[in-house]
Biopython code that builds the backbone (N, CA, C, O; Angstrom):
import numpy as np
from Bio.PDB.StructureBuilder import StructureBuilder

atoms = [
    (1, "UNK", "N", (52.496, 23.174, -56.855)),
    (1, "UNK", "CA", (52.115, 24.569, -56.944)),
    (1, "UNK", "C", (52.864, 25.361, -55.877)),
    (1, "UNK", "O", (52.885, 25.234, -54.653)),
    (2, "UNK", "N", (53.547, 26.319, -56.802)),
    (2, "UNK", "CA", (54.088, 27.289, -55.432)),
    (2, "UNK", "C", (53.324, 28.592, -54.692)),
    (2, "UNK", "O", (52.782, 29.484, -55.344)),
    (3, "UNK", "N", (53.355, 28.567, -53.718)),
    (3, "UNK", "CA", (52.753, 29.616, -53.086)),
    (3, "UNK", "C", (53.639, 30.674, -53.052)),
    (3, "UNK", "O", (54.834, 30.380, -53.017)),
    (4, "UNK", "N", (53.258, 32.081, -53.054)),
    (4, "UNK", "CA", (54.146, 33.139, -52.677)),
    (4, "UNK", "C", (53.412, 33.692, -51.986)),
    (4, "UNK", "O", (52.205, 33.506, -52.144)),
    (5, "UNK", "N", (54.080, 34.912, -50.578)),
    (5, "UNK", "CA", (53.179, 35.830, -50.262)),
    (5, "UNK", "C", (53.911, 36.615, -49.313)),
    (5, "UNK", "O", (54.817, 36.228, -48.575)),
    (6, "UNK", "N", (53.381, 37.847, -49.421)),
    (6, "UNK", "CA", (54.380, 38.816, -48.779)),
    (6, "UNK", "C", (54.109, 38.896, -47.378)),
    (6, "UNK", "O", (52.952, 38.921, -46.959)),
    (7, "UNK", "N", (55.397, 38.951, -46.414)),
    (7, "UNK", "CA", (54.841, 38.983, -44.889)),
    (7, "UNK", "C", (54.868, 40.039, -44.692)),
    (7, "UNK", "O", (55.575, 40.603, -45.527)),
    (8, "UNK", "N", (54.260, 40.994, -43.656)),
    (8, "UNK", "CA", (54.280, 42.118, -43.115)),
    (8, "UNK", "C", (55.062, 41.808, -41.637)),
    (8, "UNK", "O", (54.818, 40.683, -41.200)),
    (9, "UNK", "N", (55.839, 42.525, -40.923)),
    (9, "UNK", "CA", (56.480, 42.334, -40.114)),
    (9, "UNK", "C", (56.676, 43.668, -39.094)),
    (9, "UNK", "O", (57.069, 44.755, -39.518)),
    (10, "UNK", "N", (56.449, 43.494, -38.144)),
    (10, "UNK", "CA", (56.711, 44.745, -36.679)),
    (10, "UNK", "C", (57.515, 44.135, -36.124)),
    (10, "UNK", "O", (57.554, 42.960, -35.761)),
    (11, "UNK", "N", (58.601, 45.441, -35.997)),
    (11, "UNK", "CA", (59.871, 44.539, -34.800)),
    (11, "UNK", "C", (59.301, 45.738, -33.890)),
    (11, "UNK", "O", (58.412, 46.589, -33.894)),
    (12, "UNK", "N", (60.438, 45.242, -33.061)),
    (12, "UNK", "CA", (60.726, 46.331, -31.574)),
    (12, "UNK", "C", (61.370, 47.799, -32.505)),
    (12, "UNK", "O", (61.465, 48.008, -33.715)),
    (13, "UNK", "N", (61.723, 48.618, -31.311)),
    (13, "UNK", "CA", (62.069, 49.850, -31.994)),
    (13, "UNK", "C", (63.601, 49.872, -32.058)),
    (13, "UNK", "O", (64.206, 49.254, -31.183)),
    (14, "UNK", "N", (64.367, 50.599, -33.116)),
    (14, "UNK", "CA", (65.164, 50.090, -33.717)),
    (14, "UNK", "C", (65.954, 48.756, -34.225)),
    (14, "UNK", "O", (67.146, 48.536, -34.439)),
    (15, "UNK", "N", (64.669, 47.891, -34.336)),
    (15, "UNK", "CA", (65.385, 46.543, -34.836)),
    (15, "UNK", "C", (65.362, 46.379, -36.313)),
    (15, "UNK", "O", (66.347, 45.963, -36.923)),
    (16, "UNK", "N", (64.364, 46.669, -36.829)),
    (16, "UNK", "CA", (63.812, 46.912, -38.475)),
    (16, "UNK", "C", (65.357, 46.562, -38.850)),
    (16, "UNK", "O", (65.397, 45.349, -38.647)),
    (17, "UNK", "N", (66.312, 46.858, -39.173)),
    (17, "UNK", "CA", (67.514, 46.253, -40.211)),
    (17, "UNK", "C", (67.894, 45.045, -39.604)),
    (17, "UNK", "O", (67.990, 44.022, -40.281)),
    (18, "UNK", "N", (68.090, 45.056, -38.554)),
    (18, "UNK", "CA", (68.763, 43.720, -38.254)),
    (18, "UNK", "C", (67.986, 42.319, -38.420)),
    (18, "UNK", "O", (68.309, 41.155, -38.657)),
    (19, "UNK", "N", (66.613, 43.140, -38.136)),
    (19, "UNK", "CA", (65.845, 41.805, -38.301)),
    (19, "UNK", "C", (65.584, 41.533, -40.029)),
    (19, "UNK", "O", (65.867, 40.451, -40.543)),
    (20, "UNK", "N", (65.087, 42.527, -40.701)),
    (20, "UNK", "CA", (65.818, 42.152, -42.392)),
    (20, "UNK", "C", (66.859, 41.319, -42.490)),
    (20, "UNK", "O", (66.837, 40.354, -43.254)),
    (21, "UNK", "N", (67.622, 41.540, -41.915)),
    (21, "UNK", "CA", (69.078, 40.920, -42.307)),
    (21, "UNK", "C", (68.779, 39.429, -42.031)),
    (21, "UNK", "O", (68.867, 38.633, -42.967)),
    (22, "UNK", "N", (68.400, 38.971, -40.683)),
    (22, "UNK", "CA", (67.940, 37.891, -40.019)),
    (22, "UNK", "C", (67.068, 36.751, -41.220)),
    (22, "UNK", "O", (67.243, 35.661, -41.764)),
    (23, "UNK", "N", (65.892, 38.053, -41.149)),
    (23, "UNK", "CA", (65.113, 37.221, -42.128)),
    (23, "UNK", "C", (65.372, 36.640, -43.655)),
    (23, "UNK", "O", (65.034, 35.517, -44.028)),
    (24, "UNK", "N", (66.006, 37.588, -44.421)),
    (24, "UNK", "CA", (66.826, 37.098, -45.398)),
    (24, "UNK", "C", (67.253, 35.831, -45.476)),
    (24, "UNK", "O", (66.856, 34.999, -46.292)),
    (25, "UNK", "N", (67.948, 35.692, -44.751)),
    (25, "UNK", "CA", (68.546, 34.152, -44.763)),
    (25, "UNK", "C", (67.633, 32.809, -44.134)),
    (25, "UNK", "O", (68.207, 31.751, -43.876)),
    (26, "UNK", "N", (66.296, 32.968, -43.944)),
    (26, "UNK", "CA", (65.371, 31.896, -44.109)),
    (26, "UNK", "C", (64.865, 31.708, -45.209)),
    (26, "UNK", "O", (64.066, 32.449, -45.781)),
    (27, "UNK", "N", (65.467, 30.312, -45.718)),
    (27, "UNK", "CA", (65.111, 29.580, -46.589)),
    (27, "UNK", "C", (63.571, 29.708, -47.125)),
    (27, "UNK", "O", (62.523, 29.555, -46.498)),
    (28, "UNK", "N", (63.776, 30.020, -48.417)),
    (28, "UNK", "CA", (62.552, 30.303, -49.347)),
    (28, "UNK", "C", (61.902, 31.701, -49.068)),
    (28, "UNK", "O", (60.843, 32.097, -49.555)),
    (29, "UNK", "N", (62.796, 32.447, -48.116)),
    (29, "UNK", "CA", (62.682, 34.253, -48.688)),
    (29, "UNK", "C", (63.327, 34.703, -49.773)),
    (29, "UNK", "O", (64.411, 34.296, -50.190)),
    (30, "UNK", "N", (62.568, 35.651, -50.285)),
    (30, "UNK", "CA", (63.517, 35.920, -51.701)),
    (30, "UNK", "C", (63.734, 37.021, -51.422)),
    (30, "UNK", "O", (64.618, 37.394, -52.192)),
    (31, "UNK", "N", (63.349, 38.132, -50.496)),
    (31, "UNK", "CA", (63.521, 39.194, -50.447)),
    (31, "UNK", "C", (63.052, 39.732, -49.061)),
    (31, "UNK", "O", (61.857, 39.587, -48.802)),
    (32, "UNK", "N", (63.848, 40.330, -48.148)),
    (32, "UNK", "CA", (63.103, 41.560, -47.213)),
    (32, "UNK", "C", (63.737, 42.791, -47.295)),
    (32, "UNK", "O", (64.870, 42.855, -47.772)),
    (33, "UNK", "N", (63.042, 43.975, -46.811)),
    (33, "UNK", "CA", (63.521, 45.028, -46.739)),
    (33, "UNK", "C", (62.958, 46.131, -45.659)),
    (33, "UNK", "O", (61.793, 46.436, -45.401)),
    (34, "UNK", "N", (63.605, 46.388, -45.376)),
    (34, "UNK", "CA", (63.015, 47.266, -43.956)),
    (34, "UNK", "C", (62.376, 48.791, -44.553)),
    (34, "UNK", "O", (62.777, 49.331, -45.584)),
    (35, "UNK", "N", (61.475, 49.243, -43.801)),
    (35, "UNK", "CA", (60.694, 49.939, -44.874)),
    (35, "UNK", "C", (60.143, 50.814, -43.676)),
    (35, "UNK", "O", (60.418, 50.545, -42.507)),
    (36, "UNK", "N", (58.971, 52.380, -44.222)),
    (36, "UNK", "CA", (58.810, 52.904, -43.177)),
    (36, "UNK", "C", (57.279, 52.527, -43.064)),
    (36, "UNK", "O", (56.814, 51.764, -43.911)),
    (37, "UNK", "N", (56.475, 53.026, -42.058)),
    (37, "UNK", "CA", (54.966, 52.920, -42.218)),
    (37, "UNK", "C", (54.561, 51.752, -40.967)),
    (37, "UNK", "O", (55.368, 51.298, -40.156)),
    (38, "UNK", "N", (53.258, 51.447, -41.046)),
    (38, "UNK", "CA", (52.958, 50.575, -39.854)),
    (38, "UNK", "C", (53.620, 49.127, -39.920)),
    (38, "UNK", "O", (53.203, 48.011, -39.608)),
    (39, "UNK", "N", (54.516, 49.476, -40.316)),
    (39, "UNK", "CA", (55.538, 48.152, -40.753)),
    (39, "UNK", "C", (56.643, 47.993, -40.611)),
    (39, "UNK", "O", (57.153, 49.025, -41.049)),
    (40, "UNK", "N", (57.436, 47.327, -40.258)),
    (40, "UNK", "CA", (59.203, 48.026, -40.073)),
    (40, "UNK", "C", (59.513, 47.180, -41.308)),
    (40, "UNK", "O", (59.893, 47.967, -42.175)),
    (41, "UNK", "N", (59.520, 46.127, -41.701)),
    (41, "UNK", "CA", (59.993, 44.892, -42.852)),
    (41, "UNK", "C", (58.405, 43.765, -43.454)),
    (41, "UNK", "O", (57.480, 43.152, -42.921)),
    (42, "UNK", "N", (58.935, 44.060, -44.891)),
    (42, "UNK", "CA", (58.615, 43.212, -45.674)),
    (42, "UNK", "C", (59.438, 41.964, -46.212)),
    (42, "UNK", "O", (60.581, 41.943, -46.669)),
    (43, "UNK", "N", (58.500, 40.895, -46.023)),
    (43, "UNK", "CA", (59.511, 39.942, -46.783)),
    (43, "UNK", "C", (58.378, 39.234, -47.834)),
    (43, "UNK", "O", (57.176, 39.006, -47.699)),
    (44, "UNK", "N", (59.466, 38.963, -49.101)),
    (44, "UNK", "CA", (58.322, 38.300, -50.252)),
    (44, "UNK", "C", (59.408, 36.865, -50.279)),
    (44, "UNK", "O", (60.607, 36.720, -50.515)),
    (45, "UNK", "N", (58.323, 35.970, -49.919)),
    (45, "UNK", "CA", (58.309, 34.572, -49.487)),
    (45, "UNK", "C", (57.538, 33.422, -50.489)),
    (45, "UNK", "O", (56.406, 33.558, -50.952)),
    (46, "UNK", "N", (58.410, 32.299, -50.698)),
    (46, "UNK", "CA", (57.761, 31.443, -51.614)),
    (46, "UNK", "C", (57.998, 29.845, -50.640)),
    (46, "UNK", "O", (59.024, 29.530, -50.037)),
    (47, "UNK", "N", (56.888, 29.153, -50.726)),
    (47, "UNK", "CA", (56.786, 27.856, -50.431)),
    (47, "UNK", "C", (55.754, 26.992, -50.937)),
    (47, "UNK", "O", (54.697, 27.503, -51.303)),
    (48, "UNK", "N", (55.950, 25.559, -51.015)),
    (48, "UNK", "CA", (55.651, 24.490, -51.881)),
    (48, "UNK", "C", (54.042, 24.686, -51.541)),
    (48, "UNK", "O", (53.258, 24.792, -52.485)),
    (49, "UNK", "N", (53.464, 24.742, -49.894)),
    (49, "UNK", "CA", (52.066, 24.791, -49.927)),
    (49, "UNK", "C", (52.016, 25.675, -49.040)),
    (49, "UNK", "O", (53.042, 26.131, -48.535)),
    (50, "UNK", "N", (51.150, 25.953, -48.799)),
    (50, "UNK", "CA", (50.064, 27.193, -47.557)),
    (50, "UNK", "C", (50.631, 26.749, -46.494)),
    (50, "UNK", "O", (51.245, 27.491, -45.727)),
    (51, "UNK", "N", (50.466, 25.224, -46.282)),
    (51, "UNK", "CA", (51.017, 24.615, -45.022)),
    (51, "UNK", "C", (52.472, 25.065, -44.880)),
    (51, "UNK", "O", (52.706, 25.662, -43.830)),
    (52, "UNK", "N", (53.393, 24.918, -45.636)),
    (52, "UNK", "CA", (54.610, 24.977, -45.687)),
    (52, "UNK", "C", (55.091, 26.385, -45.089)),
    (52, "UNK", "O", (55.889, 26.604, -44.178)),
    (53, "UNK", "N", (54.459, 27.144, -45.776)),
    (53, "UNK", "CA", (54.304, 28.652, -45.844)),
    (53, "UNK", "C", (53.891, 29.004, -44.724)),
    (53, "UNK", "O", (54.499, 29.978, -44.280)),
    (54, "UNK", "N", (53.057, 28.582, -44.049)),
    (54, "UNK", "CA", (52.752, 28.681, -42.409)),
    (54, "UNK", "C", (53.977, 28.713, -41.467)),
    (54, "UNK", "O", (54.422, 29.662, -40.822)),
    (55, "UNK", "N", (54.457, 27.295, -41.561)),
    (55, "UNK", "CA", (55.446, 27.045, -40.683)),
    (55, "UNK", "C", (56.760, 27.458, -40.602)),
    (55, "UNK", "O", (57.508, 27.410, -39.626)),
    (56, "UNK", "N", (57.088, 28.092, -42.328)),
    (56, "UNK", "CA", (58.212, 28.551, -42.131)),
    (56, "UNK", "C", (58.082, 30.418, -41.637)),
    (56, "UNK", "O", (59.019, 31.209, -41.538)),
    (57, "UNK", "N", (56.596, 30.684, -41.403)),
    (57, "UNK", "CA", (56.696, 31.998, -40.298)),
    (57, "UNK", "C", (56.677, 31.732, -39.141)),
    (57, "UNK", "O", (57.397, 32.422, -38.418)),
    (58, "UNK", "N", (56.108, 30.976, -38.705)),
    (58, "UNK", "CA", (55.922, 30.018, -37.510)),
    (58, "UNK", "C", (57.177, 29.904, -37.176)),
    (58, "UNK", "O", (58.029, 30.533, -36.549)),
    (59, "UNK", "N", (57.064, 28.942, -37.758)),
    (59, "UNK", "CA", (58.766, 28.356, -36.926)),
    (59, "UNK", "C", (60.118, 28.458, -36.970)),
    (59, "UNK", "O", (60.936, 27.719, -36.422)),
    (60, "UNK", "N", (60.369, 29.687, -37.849)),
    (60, "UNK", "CA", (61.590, 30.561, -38.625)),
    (60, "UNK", "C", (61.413, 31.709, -38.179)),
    (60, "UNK", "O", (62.146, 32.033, -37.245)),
    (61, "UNK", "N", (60.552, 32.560, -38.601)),
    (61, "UNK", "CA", (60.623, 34.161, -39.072)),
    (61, "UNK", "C", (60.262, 34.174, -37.309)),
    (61, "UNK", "O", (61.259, 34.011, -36.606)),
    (62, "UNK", "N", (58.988, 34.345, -36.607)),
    (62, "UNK", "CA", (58.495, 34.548, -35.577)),
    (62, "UNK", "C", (59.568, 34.322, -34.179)),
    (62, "UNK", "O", (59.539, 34.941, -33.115)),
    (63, "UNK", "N", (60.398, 33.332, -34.558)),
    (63, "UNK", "CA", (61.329, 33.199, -33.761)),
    (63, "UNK", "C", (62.921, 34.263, -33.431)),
    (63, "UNK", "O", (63.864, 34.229, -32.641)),
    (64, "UNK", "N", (62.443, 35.161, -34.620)),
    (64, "UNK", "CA", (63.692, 35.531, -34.936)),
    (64, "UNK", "C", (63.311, 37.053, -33.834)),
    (64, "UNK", "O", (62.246, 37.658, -33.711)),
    (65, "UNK", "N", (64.415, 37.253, -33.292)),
    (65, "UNK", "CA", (64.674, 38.411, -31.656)),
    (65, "UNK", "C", (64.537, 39.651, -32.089)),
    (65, "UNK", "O", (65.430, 39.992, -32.866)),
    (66, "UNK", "N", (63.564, 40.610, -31.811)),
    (66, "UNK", "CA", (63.227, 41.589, -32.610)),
    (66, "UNK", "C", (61.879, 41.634, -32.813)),
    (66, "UNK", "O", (61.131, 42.476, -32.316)),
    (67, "UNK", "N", (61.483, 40.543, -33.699)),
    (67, "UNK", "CA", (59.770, 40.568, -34.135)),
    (67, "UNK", "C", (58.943, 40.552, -32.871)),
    (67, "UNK", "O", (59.058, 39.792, -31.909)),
    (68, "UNK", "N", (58.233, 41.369, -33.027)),
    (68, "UNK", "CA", (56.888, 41.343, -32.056)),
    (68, "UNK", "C", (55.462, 40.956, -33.177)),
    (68, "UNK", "O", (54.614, 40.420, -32.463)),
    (69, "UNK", "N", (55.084, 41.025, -34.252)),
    (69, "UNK", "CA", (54.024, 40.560, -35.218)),
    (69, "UNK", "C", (54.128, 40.234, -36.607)),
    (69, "UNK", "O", (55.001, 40.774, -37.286)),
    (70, "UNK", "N", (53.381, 39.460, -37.069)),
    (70, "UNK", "CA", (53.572, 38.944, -38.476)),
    (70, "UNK", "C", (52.463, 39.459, -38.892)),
    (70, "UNK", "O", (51.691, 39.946, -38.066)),
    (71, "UNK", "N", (52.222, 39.457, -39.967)),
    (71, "UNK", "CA", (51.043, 39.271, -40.904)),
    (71, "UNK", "C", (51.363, 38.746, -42.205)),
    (71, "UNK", "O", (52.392, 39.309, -42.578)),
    (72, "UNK", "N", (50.770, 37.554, -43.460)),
    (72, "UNK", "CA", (51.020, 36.884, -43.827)),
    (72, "UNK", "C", (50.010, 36.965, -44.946)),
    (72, "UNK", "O", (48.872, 36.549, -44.729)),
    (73, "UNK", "N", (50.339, 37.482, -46.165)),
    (73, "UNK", "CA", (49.405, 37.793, -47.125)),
    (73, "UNK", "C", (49.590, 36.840, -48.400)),
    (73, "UNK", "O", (50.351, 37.247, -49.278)),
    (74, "UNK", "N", (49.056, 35.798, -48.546)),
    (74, "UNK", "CA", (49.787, 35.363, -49.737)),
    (74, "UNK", "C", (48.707, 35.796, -50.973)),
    (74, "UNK", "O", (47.504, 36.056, -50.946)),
    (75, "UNK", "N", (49.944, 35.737, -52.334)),
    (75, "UNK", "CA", (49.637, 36.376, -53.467)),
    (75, "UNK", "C", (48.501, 35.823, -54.081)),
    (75, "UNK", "O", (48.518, 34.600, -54.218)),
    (76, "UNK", "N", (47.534, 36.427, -54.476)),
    (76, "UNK", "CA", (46.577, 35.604, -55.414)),
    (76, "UNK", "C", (46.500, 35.521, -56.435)),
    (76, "UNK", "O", (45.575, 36.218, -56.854)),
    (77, "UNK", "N", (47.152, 34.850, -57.390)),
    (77, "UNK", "CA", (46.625, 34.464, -58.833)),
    (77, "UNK", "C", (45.478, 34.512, -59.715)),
    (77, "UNK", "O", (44.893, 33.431, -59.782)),
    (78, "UNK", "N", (45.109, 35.210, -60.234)),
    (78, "UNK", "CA", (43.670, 34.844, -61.158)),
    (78, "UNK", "C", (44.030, 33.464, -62.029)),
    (78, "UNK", "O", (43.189, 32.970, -62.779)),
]
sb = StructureBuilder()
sb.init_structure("model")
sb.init_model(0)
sb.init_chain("A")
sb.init_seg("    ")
for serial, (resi, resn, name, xyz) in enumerate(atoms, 1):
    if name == "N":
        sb.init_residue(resn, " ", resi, " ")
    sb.init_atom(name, np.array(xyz, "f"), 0.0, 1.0, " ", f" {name:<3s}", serial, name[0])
structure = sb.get_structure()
C-alpha cells in the first residue's frame, strides 16, 4: 500500500525556491512548489508505509538548509 501526503514546509526568509528545488530531488517527491501563505513550499510525497514516509522527512527533507518546519499530512482514502 502506498502512502501519499502532502508536506507543508517553512523555510527561512527568502529561501522558499531554493529549497523547492532541493526538495524535488528527494526520492519519492513527486512534486514541490513554493507558494505564498503560512507556508513557503508544498511537497506531494509518496512512500511504501507511514514509517517510510516519516523518515524520508526526517532524514531527507528536514535536513535540507533553509527549512526551519515541516508539517506532514498524509492523504486519506475513503
Amino acid at each position: 500500500m502506498t502512502v501519499t501526503a502532502y508536506v507543508l514546509i517553512q523555510t527561512e526568509i527568502g529561501k522558499a525556491a531554493a529549497v523547492a528545488r532541493e526538495v524535488a530531488s528527494v526520492p519519492g517527491v513527486l512534486d514541490a512548489d513554493d507558494v505564498t501563505g503560512p507556508y513557503d513550499v508544498i511537497v506531494k510525497a509518496e512512500a511504501d508505509s507511514v514509517d517510510q514516509l516519516g523518515t524520508m522527512v526526517v532524514a531527507k527533507m528536514q535536513r535540507i538548509a533553509g527549512i526551519t518546519r515541516t508539517l506532514t499530512c498524509p492523504i486519506v482514502h475513503p
